[in-house]
KEGULUM-17984 format. One record per residue (C-alpha): residue in three letters; y, z negated, x. Coordinates in pm, 1 decimal, decimal comma. Layout:
   resn         c2         c3         c1
    ALA          Y          Z          X
...
***
This chain:
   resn         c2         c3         c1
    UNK     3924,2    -6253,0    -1714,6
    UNK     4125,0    -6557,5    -1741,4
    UNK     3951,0    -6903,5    -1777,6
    UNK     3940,7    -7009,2    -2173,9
    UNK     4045,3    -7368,2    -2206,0
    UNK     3830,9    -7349,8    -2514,5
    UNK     3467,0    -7225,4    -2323,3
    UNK     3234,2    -7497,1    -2217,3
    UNK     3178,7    -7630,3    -1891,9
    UNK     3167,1    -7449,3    -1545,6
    UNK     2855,4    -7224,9    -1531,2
    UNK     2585,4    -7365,7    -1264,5
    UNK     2804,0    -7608,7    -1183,0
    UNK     2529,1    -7745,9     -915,4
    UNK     2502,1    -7403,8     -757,6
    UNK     2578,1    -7375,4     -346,8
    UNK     2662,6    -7052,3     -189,8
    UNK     2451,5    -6917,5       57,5
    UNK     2552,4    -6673,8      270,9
    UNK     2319,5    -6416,1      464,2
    UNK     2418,0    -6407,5      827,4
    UNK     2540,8    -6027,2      990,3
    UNK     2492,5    -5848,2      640,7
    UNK     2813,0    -5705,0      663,6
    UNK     2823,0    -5681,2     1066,3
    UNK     2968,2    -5427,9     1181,7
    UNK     3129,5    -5319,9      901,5
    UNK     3464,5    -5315,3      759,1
    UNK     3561,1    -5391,0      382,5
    UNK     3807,4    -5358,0      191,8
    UNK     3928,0    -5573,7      -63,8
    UNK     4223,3    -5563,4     -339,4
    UNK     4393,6    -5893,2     -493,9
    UNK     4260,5    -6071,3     -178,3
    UNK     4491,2    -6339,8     -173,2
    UNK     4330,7    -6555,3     -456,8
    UNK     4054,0    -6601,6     -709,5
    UNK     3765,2    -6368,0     -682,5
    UNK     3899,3    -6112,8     -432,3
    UNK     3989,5    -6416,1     -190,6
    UNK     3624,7    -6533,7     -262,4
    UNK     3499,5    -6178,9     -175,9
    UNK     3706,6    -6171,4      128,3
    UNK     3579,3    -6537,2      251,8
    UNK     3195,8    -6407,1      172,1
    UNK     3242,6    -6081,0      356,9
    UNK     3354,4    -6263,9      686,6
    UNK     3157,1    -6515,8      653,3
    UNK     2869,1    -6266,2      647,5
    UNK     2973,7    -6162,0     1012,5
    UNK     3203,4    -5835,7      818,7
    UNK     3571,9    -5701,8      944,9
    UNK     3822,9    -5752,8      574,7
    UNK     4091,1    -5499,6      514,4
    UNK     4278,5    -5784,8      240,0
    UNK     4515,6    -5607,8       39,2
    UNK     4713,3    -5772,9     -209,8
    UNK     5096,1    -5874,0     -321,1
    UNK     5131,7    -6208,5     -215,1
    UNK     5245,7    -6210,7      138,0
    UNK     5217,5    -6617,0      155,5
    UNK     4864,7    -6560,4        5,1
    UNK     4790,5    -6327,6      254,4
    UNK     4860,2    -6526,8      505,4
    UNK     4697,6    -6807,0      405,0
    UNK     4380,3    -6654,8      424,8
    UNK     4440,2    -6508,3      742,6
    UNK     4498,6    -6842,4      899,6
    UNK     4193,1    -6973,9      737,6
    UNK     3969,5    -6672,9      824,4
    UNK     4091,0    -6537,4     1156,1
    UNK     4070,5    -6210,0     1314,4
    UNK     3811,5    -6096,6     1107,8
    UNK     4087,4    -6040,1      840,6
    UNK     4344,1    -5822,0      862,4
    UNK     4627,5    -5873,8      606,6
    UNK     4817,4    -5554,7      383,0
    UNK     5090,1    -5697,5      202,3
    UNK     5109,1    -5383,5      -35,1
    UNK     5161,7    -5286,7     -411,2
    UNK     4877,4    -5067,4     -506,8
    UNK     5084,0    -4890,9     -745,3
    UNK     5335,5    -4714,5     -499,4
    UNK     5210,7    -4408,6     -383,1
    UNK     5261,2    -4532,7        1,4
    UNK     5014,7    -4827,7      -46,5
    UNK     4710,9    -4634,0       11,9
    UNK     4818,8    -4512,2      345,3
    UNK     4899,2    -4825,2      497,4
    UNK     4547,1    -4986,8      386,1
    UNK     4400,9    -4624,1      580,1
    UNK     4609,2    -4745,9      910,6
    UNK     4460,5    -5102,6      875,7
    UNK     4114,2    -4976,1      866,3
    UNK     4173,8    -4798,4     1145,6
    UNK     3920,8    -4477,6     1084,6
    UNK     3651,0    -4712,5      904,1
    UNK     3583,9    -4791,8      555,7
    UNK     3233,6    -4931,1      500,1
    UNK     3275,4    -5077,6      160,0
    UNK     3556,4    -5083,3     -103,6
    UNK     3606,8    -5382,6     -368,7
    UNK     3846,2    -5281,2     -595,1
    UNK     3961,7    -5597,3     -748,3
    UNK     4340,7    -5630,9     -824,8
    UNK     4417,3    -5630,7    -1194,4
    UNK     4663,7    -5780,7    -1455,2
    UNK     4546,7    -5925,5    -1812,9
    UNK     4739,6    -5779,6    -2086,0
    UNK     4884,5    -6019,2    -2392,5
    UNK     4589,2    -5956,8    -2631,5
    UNK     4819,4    -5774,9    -2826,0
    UNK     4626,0    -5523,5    -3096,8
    UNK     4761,2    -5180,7    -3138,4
    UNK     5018,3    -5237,7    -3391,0
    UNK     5188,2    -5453,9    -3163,6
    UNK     5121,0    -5358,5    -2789,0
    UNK     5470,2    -5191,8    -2654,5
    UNK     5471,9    -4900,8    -2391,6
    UNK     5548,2    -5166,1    -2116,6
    UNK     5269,3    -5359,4    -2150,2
    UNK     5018,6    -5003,4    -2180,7
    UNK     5198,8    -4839,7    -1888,3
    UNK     5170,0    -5179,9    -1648,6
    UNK     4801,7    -5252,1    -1731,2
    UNK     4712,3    -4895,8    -1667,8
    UNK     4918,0    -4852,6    -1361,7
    UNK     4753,9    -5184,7    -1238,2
    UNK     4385,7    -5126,5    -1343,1
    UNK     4386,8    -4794,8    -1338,9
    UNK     4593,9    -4551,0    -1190,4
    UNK     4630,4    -4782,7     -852,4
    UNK     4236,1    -4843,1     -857,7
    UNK     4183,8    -4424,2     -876,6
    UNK     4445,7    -4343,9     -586,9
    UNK     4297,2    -4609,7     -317,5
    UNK     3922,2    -4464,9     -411,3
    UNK     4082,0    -4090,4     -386,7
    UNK     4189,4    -4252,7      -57,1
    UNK     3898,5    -4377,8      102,1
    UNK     3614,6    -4178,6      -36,5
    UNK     3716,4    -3862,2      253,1
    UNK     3634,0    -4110,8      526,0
    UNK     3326,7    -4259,7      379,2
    UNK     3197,6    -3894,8      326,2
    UNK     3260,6    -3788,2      643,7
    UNK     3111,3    -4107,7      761,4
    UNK     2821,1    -4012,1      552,0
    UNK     2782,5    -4385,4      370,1
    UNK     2960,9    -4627,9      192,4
    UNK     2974,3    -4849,3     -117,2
    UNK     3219,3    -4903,4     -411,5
    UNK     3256,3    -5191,8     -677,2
    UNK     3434,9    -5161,2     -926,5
    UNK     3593,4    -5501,6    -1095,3
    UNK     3551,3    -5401,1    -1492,5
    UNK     3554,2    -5700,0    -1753,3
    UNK     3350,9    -5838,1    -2042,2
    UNK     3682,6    -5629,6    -2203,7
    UNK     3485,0    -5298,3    -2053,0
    UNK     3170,8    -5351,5    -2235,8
    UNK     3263,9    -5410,8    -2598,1
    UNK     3632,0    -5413,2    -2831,2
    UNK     3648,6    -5827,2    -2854,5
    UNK     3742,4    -5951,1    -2510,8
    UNK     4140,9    -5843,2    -2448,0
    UNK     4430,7    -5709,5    -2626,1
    UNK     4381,8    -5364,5    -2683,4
    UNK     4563,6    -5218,8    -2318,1
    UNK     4342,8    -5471,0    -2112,2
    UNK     4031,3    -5340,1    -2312,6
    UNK     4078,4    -4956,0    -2319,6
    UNK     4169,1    -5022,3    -1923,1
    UNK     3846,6    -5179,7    -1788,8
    UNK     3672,2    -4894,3    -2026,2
    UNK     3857,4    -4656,2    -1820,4
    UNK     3700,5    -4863,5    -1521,6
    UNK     3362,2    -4780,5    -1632,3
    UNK     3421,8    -4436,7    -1705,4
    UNK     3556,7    -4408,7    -1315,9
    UNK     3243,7    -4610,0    -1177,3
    UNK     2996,8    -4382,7    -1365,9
    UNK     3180,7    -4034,3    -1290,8
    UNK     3229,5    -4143,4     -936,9
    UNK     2859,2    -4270,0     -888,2
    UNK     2719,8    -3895,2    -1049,7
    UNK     2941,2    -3701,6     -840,2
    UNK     2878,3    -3844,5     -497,7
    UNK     2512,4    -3960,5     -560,8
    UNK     2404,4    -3642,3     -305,9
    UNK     2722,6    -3771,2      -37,5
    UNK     2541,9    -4094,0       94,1
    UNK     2783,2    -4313,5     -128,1
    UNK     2763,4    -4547,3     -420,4
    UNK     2924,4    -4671,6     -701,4
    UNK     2956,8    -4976,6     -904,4
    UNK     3120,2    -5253,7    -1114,8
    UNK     3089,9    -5620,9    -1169,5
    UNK     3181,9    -5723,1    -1535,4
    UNK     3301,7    -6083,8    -1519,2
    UNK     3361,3    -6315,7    -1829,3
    UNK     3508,6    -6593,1    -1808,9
    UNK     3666,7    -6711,3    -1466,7
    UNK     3819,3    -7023,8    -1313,2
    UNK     4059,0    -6784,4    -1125,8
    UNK     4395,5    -6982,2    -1197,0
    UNK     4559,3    -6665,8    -1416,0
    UNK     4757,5    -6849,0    -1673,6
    UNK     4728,8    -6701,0    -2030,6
    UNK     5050,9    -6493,1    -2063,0
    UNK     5363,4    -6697,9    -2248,8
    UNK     5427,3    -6368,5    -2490,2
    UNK     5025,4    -6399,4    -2630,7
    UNK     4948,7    -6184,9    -2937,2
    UNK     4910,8    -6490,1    -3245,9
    UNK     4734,2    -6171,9    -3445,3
    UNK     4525,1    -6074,0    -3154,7
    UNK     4436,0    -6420,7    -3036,0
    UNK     4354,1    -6565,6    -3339,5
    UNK     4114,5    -6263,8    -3370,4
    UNK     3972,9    -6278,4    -3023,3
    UNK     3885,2    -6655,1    -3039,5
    UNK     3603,8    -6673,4    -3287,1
    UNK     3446,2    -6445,3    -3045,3
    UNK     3550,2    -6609,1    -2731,3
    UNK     3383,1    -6947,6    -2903,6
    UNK     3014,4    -6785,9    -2794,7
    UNK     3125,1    -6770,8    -2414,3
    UNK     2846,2    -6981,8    -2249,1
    UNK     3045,0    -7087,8    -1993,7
    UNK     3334,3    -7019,7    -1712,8
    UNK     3214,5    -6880,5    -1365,9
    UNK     3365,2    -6961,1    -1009,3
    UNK     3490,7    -6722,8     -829,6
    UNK     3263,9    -6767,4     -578,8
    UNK     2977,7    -6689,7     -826,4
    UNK     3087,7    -6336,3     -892,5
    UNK     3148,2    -6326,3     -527,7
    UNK     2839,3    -6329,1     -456,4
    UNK     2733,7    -6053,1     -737,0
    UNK     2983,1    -5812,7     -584,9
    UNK     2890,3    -5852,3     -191,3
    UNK     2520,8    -5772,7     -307,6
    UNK     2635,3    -5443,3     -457,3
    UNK     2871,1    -5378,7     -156,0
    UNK     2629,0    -5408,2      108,2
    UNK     2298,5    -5223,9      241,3
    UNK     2093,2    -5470,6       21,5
    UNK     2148,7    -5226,0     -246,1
    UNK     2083,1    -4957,6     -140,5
    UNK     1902,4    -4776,7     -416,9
    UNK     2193,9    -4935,5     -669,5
    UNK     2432,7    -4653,9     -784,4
    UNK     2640,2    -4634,4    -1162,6
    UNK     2501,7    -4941,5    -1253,9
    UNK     2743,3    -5161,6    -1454,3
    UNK     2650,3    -5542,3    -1374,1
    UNK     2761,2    -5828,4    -1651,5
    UNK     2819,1    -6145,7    -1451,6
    UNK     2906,6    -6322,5    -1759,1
    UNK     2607,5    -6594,0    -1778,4
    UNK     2495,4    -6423,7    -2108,9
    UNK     2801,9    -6382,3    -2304,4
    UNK     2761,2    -5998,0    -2295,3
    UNK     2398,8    -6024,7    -2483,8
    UNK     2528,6    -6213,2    -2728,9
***
């Protein structure tokens, strides 16, 4: 989600991340839209908690960037998850070990509703949050099986829980998102492996509201957004989704995790 100029203040503003030492030692991760906002908070926790980061995202200056602020223990994949090759050349990073998966790389939509949202703006959004999210978990749940272990989580939305979040693509997406994390988690329950999603709600991630914004759909979407208690750090849902990635929980599997400070029970 994007941050809402309109939501209160930062949620737990006075909070201090803690990491815990070696949880991830040993292990490799992998982690989409790296370079920034919550995946680059991921990827900062994960090291920090002694792990090995597979960072995949676009931004080859981003990339980099948090390679020369995290070291060896990140290895960069300047890749575009929708291209069929993309999933291969995050395999030859790993080098034969996938431990954990964060699937977080995603694009907001406009907010148009379905009178107005064009084919371009469906197709991208699902080829972004979708499609490219399916073909890197088709790709790494073979060597997680064979390895007998391994943990995925999802990135879904406040959009994937109810209709009043996002313009309609951005919505029916992160439903799709769900829909994957549930299926996936039933199937492989019996393989050693789990699955997962964080549902964020409001985020100081930097994502700018897109110029071409639905009037209809915002005007709609802001008496709800008016109930948001608050905008998260990234480092807040960071530390939701490294919980859910590592051993810690273990007997977690399907479960669909609002990290919203509320706004979901609203």
């Amino acid at each position: 989600m994007t941050e809402n100029p309109a939501a209160p203040a930062m949620l737990n503003a006075e909070w201090v991340e803690k990491a815990t030492p070696e949880r991830f030692a040993g292990q490799t991760v992998v982690v989409t839209g790296a370079a920034s906002g919550i995946g680059r908070a991921v990827a900062t926790r994960v090291v920090a908690e002694d792990g090995r980061v597979v960072a995949v995202d676009l931004s080859e200056d981003g990339l980099k960037s948090l390679a020369e602020e995290l070291g060896e223990n990140l290895v960069p994949v300047t890749a575009d998850l929708t291209r069929e090759d993309a999933s291969q050349k995050v395999l030859d990073a790993a080098d034969g070990r996938i431990d954990a998966l964060v699937n977080n790389a995603g694009i907001m939509d406009n907010f148009s509703p379905v009178h107005e949202v064009t084919d371009a703006t469906w197709q991208r959004v699902f080829a972004v949050n979708v499609e490219a999210m399916m073909r890197l978990t088709r790709a790494v749940v073979p060597l997680m099986m064979e390895a007998g272990h391994g943990s995925v989580v999802n990135l879904t939305s406040e959009a994937g829980l109810r209709g009043s979040a996002a313009g309609i693509a951005y919505t029916a997406s992160k439903h799709a998102v769900v829909g994957m994390t549930r299926n996936c988690a039933f199937m492989y329950a019996t393989s050693g492996l789990r699955f997962n999603a964080v549902a964020p709600g409001g985020v100081a991630t930097g994502i700018e509201i897109p110029k071409d914004a639905s009037q209809f759909g915002g005007a709609r979407l802001a008496t709800v957004q008016a109930n948001m208690p608050g905008v998260a750090s990234a480092a807040h849902l960071a530390s939701a989704i490294c919980f859910l990635a590592s051993d810690d929980a273990v007997n977690v599997n399907g479960a669909v995790l609002p990290s919203d400070g509320g706004w979901s029970a609203v």
